[in-house]
C-alpha positions as CSV (number, residue, x, y, z in Angstrom):
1,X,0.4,-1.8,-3.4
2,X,-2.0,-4.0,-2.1
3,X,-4.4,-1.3,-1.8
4,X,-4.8,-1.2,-5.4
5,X,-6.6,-2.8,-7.8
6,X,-5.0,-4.8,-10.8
7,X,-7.9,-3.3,-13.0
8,X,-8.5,-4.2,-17.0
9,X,-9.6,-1.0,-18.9
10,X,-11.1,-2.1,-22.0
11,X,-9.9,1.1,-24.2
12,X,-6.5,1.2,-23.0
13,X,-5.3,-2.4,-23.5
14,X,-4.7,-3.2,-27.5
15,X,-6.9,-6.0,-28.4
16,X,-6.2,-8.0,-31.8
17,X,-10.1,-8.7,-32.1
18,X,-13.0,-7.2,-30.0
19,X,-14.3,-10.5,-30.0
20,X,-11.4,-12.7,-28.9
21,X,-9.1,-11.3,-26.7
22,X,-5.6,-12.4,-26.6
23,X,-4.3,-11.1,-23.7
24,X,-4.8,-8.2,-20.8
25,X,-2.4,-6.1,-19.1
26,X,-2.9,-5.5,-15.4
27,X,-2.0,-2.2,-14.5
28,X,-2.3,-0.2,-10.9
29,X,-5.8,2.2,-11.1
30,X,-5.3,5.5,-9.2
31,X,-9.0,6.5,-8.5
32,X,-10.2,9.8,-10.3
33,X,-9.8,11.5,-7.7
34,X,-6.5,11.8,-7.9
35,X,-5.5,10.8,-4.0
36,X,-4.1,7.5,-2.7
37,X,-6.6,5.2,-2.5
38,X,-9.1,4.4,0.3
39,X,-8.0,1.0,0.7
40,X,-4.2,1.6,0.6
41,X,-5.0,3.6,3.6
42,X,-6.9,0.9,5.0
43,X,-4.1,-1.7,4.3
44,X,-1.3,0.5,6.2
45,X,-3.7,1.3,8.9
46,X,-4.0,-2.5,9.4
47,X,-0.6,-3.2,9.7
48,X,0.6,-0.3,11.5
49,X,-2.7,-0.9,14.4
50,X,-1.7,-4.3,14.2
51,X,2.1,-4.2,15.2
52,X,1.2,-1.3,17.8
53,X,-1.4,-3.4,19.2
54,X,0.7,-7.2,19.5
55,X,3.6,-5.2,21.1
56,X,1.8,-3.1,23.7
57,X,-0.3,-6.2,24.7
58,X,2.7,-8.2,24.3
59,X,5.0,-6.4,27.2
60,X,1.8,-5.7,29.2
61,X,1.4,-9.7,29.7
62,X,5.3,-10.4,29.8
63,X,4.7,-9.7,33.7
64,X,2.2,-12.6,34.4
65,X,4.9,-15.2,32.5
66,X,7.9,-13.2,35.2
67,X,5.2,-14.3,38.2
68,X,4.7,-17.7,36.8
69,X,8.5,-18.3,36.7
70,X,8.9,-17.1,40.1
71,X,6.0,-18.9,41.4
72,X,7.3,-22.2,40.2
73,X,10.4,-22.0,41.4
74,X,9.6,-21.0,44.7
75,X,7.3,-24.1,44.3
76,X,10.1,-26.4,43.1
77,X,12.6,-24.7,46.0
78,X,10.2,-25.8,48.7
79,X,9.5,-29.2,47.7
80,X,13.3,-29.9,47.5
81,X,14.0,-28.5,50.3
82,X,10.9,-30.1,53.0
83,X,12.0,-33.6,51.2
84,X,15.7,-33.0,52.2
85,X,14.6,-31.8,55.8
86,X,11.8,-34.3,56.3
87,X,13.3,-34.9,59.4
88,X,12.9,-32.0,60.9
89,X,9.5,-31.8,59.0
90,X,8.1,-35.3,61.3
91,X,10.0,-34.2,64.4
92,X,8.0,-31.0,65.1
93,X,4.5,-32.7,63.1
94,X,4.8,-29.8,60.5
95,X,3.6,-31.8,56.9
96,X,0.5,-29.9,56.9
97,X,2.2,-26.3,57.2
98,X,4.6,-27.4,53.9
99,X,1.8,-28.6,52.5
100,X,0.0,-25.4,53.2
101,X,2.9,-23.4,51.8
102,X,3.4,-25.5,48.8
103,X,-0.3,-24.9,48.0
104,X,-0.1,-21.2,48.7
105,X,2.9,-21.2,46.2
106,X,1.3,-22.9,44.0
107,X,-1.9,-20.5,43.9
108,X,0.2,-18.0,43.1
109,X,1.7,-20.0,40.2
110,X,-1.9,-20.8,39.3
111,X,-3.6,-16.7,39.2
112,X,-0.4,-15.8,36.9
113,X,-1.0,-18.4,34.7
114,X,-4.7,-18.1,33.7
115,X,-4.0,-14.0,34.0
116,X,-1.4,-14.9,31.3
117,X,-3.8,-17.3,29.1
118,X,-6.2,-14.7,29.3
119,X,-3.8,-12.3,27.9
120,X,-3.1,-14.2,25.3
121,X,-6.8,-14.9,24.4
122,X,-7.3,-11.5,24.4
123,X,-3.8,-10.7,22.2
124,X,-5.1,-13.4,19.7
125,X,-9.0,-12.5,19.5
126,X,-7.8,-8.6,19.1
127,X,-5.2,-9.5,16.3
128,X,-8.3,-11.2,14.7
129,X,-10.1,-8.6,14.7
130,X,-8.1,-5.6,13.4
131,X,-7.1,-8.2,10.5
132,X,-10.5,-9.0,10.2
133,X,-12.0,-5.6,10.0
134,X,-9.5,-4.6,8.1
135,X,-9.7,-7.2,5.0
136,X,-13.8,-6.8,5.6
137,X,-13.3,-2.7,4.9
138,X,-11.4,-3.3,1.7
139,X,-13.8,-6.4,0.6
140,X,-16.1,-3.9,0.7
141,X,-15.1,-1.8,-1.5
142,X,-14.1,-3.9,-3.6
143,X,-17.3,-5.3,-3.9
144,X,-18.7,-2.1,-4.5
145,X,-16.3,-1.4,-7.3
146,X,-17.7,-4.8,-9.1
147,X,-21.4,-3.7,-8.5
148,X,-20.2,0.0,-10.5
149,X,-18.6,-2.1,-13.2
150,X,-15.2,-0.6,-12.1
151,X,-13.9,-4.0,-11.3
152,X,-14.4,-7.6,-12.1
153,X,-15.0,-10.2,-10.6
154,X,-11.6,-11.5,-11.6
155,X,-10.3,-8.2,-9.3
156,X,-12.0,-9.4,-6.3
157,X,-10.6,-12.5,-6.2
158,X,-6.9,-11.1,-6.5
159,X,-8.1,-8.3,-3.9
160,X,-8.9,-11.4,-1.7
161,X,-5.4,-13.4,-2.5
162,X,-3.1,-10.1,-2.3
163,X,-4.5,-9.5,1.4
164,X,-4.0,-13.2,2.3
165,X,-0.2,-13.5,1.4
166,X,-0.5,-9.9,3.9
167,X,-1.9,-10.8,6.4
168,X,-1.1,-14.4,7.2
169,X,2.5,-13.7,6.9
170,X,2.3,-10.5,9.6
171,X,0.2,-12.8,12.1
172,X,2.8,-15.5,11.8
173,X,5.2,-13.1,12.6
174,X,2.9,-11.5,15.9
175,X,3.3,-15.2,16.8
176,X,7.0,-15.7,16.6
177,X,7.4,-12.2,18.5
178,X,5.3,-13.6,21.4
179,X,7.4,-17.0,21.5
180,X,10.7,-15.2,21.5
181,X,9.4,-12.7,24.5
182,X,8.2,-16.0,26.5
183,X,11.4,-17.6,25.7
184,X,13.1,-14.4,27.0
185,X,11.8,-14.3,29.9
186,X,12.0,-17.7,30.8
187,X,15.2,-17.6,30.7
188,X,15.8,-14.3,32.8
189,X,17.1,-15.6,35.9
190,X,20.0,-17.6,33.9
191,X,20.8,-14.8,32.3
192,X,20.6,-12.6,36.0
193,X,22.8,-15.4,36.6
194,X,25.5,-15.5,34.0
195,X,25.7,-11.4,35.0
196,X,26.5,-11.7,38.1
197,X,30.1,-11.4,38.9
198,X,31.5,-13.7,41.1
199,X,32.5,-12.1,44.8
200,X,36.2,-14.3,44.6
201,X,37.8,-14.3,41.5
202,X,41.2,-15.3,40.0
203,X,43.2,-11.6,39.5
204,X,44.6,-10.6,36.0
205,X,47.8,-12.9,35.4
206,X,47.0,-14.6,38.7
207,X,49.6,-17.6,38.4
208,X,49.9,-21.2,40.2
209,X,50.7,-21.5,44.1
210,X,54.6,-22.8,44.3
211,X,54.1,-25.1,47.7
212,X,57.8,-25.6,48.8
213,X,57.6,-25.4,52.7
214,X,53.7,-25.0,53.9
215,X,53.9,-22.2,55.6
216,X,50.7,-19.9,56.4
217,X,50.6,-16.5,57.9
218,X,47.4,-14.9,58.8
219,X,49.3,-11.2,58.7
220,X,46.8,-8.3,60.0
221,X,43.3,-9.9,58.9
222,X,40.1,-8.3,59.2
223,X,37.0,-9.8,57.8
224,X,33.3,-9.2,57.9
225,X,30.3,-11.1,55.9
226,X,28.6,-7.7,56.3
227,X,30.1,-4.1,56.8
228,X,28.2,-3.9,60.2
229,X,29.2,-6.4,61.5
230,X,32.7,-7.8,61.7
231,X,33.9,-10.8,62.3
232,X,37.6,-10.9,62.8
233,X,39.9,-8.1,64.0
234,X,43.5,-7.8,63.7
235,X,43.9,-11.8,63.3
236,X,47.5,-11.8,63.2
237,X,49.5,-15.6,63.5
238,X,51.7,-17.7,61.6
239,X,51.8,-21.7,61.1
240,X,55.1,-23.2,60.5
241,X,55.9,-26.2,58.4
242,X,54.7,-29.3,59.9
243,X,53.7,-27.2,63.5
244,X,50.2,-28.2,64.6
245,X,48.1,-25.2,65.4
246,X,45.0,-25.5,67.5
247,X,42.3,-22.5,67.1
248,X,39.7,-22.7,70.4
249,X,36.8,-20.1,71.4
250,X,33.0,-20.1,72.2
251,X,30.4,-20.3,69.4
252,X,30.7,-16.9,67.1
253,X,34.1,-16.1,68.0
254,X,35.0,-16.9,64.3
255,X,37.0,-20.0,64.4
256,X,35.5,-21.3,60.9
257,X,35.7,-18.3,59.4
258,X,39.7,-18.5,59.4
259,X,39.4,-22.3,57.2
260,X,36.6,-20.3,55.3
261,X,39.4,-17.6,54.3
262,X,42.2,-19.8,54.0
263,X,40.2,-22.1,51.1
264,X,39.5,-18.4,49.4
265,X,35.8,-19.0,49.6
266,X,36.0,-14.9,50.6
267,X,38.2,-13.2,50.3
268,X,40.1,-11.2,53.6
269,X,38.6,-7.5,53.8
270,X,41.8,-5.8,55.3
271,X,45.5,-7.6,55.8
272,X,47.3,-10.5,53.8
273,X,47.1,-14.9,53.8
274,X,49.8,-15.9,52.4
275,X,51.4,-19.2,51.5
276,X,55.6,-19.5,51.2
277,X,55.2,-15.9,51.3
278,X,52.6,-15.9,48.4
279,X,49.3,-13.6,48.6
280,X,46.3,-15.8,47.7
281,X,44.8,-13.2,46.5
282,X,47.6,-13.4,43.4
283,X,47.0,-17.7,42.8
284,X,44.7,-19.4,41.0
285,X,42.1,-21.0,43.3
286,X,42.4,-24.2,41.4
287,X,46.6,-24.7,42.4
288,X,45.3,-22.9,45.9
289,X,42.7,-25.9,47.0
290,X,44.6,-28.9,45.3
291,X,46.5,-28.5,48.4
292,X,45.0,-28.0,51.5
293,X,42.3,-30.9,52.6
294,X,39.2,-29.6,55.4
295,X,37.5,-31.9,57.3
296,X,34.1,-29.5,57.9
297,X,32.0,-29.5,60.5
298,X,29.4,-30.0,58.6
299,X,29.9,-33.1,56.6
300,X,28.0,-33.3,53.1
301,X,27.9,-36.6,51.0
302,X,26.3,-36.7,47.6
303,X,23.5,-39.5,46.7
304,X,25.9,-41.8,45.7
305,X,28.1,-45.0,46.8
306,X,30.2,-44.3,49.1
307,X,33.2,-45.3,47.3
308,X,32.5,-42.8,45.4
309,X,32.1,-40.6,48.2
310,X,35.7,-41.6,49.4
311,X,37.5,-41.4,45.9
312,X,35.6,-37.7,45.5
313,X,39.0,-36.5,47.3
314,X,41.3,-38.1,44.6
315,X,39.1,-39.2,41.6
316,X,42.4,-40.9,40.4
317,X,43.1,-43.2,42.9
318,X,43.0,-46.7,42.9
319,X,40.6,-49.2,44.8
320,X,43.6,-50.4,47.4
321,X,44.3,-46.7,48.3
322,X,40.6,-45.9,48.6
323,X,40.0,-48.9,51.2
324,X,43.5,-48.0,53.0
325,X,42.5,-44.5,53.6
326,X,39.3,-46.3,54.8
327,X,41.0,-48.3,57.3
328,X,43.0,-45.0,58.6
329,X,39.7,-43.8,59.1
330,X,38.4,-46.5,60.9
331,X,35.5,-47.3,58.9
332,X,36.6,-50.2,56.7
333,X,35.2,-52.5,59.0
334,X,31.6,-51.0,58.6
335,X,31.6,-50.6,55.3
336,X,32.4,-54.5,54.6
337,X,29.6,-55.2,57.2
338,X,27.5,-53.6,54.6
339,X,25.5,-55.9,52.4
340,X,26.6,-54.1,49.4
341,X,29.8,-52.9,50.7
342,X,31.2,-50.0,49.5
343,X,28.4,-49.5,46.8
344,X,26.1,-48.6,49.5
345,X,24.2,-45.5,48.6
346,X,24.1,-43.2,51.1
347,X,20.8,-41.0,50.0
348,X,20.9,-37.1,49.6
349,X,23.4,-35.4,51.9
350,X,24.0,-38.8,53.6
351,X,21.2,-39.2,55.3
352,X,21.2,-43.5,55.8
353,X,24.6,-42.9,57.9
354,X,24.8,-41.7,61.6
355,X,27.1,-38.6,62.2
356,X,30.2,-40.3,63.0
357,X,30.2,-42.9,59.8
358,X,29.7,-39.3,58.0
359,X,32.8,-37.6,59.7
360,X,34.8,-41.2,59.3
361,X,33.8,-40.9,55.6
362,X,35.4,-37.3,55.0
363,X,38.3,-37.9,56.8
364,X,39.1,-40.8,54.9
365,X,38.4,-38.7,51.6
366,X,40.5,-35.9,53.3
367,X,43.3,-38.5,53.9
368,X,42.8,-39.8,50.5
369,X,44.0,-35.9,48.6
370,X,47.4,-36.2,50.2
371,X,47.3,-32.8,50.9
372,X,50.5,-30.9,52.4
373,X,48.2,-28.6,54.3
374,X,45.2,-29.9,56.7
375,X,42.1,-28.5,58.3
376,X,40.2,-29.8,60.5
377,X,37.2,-27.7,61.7
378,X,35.8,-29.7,64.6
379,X,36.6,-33.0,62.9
380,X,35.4,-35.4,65.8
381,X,32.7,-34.0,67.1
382,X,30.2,-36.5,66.3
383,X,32.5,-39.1,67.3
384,X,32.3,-41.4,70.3
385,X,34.6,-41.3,72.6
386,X,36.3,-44.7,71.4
387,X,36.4,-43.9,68.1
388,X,37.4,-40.5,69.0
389,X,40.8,-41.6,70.5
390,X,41.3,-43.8,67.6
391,X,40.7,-41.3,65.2
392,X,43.2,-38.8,67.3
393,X,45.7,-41.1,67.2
394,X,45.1,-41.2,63.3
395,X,45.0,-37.8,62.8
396,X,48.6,-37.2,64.7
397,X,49.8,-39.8,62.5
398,X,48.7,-38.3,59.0
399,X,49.7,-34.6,60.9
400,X,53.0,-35.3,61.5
401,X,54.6,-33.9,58.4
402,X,51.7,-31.7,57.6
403,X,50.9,-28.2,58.1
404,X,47.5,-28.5,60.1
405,X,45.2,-25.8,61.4
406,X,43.0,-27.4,64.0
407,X,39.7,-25.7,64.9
408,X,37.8,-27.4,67.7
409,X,35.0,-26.4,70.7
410,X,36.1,-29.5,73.0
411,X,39.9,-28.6,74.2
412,X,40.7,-32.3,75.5
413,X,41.2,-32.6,71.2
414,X,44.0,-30.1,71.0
415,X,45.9,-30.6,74.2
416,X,48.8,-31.9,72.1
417,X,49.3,-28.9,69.6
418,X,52.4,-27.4,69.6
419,X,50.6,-24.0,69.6
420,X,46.9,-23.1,71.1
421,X,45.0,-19.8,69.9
422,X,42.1,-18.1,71.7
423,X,39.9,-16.1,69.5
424,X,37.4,-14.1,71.9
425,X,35.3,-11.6,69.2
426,X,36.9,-12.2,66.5
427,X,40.5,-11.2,68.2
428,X,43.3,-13.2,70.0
429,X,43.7,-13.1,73.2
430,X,45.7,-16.3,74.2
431,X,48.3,-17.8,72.4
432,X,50.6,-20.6,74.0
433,X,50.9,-24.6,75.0
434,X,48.2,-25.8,76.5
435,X,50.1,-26.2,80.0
436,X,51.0,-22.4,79.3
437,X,47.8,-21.4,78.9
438,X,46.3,-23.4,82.0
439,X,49.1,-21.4,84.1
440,X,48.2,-17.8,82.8
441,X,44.8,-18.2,84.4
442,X,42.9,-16.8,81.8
443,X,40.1,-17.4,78.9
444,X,41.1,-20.8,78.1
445,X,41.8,-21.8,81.9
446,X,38.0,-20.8,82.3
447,X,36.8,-23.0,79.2
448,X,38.7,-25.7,80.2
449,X,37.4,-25.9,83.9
450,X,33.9,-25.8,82.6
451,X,34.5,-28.6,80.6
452,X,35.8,-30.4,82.6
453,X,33.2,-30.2,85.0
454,X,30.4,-31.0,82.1
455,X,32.6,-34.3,81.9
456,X,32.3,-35.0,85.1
457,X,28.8,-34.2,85.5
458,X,27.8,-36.5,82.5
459,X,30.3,-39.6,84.0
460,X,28.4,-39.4,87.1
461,X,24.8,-41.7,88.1
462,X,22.0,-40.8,87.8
């Protein structure tokens, strides 16, 4: 044991002459009392104060490196996200209130980080000092054992090494336990990540979707985001092979919500979708989305050309069908206006191009997949009127053989579906050709006449 003393007792070790001694065995000297040493039980009261002491201080501090985590990634959530919407930022004057939360943010970052080098300060001067009281109580009696002639000086200095190889070794290892904890909980929100299970998942055995016709039925569907609150009630229609179905209704009715369902981005709360007769909830999502196409509302670009924007539908194509989809699109001829043509980078979410050249650019990508199944969810609503009609007359082209589920707000877009739906609430309440639907005097008769006076209102002077 460390504790004791490698100690040379002249009358116990055989000696070949008194004068020259040829060699000394080093034995462990119990002390006559006949107990365990003093300075074992200063040795294993080191050690034992000292693991107690790293690992209570240890978690204790693990909070302030949680709240510096947070604090910068709130930080780094807040830059992104005023530089993305620095639009918005300059239209209402705001810089100074990011700026404000930013620095608030970061104040927060900054008290949990000096509250957490602190904490270590005070874990590294306290592990200091237990080690250094400790080897200073055993010194000390070691040096009083040389003074009574019980020990040499020889002993003192192996007293010294013994507790060295001890102790340096057990504060290397306090500081690879405080490493591993910060790595820890660094890494705690990946690992909150990696358990959290996804909310649309393939089922057991789930196998490909077998497209053969392209039919989709909507049987019975009920859907909410939240359980008080639902969205859609009862939805109950079916889309035919190659039929054109329209889907109209004011703002909330949940008109997006059925393209949101259809693409398995959630998954239906009561009722079936199926596709040929197949459940989606029994496909792979992968087979399920390599054939339906969406042109969103919402059109998102990443911060790249925008040939690569356009070939993101069908990596795999080549450069003539890329540009061909272009020209369906109509936007061929503004992307060769470009100076750098279609390696024109378009920033983050597409911010260089208007509205329209956005929607232009993910109709073409949509028209580039091929798919057998289209959605569009308000696809020319950013469009001017010319481009509008052109694009109309582009979209009946590429619809003609397709399955399509058209949701639109401006009814003058779906006048030529073979079948209109009115969703009021989440519920249909019209169903019919549009000159059917004018003559039942209903919902859609009352949209229609409204918009149709906004049109007029906005064609007259002044």
């Amino acid at each position: 044991m460390i504790g004791s003393c490698c100690v040379i007792a002249r009358d116990e070790v055989p000696w070949q002459s008194q004068e020259s001694p040829k060699y000394q065995v080093c034995s462990l000297r119990v002390l006559r009392e006949g107990g365990i040493e003093k300075p074992t039980l200063i040795t294993f009261g080191s050690v034992v104060v000292y693991i107690y002491f790293t690992l209570r201080i240890t978690e204790w501090r693990m909070k302030y490196r949680v709240q510096m985590n947070a604090s910068d990634s709130a930080a780094n959530t807040q830059a992104v996200d005023s530089l993305i919407n620095y639009e918005t930022v300059k239209y209402f004057g705001n810089e100074g209130l990011e700026l404000r939360r930013f620095d608030q943010t970061l104040e927060g970052w900054e008290e949990a980080a000096v509250k957490s080098q602190s904490s270590m300060s005070l874990l590294n001067f306290g592990q200091g000092a237990i080690i250094a009281v400790g080897v200073t109580l055993i010194m000390f009696y070691a040096a009083a054992g040389v003074v009574d002639g019980s020990l040499s000086l020889g002993d003192l200095v192996l007293v010294n090494a013994f507790l060295l190889q001890l102790f340096i070794p057990l504060n290397f290892l306090g500081i690879v336990y405080r490493q591993i904890k910060y790595s820890l909980a660094d890494m705690d929100r990946v690992f909150k990540l990696l358990e959290r299970e996804p909310e649309v998942r393939d089922a057991p055995g789930a196998r490909a979707l077998r497209l053969e016709r392209g039919e989709v039925r909507f049987h019975q569907v009920d859907f909410s985001y939240r359980a008080e609150r639902q969205i859609l009630h009862q939805v109950d229609f079916t889309i035919q092979p190659g039929e054109k179905l329209a889907v109209v209704g004011h703002s909330g009715a949940g008109k997006s919500t059925l393209s949101r369902l259809l693409f398995r981005l959630y998954d239906v709360s009561g009722g079936r979708i199926l596709i040929d007769g197949q459940d989606l909830r029994q496909v792979t999502q992968e087979s399920l989305r390599a054939v339906i196409a969406i042109v969103p509302q919402d059109t998102v670009l990443f911060n790249d050309s925008i040939y690569y924007n356009l070939v993101y539908g069908r990596p795999a194509a080549s450069r003539e069908e890329v540009e061909e989809a272009a020209r369906m699109a109509h936007i061929h001829e503004f992307i060769a206006s470009l100076p750098e043509g279609y390696d024109t980078v378009v920033g983050e979410r597409g911010l260089k191009l208007s509205g329209g050249e956005k929607q232009r650019v993910a109709i073409a990508r949509a028209m580039l997949k091929r798919p057998r199944i289209l959605v569009f969810d308000e696809a020319t609503s950013s469009l001017d009127s010319k481009t509008e009609q052109a694009i109309q007359e582009t979209l009946k082209e590429v619809a003609r053989n397709h399955t399509t589920l058209v949701i639109a707000h401006r009814l003058s877009t779906v006048v030529d579906a073979d079948r209109i739906l009115v969703l009021e609430a989440g519920r249909i309440v019209e169903q019919g050709s549009h000159r059917a639907l004018l003559e039942q005097g209903g919902l859609y008769q009352q949209m229609w006449q409204l918009q149709q006076q906004d049109r007029a209102l906005a064609g007259s002077p002044g």
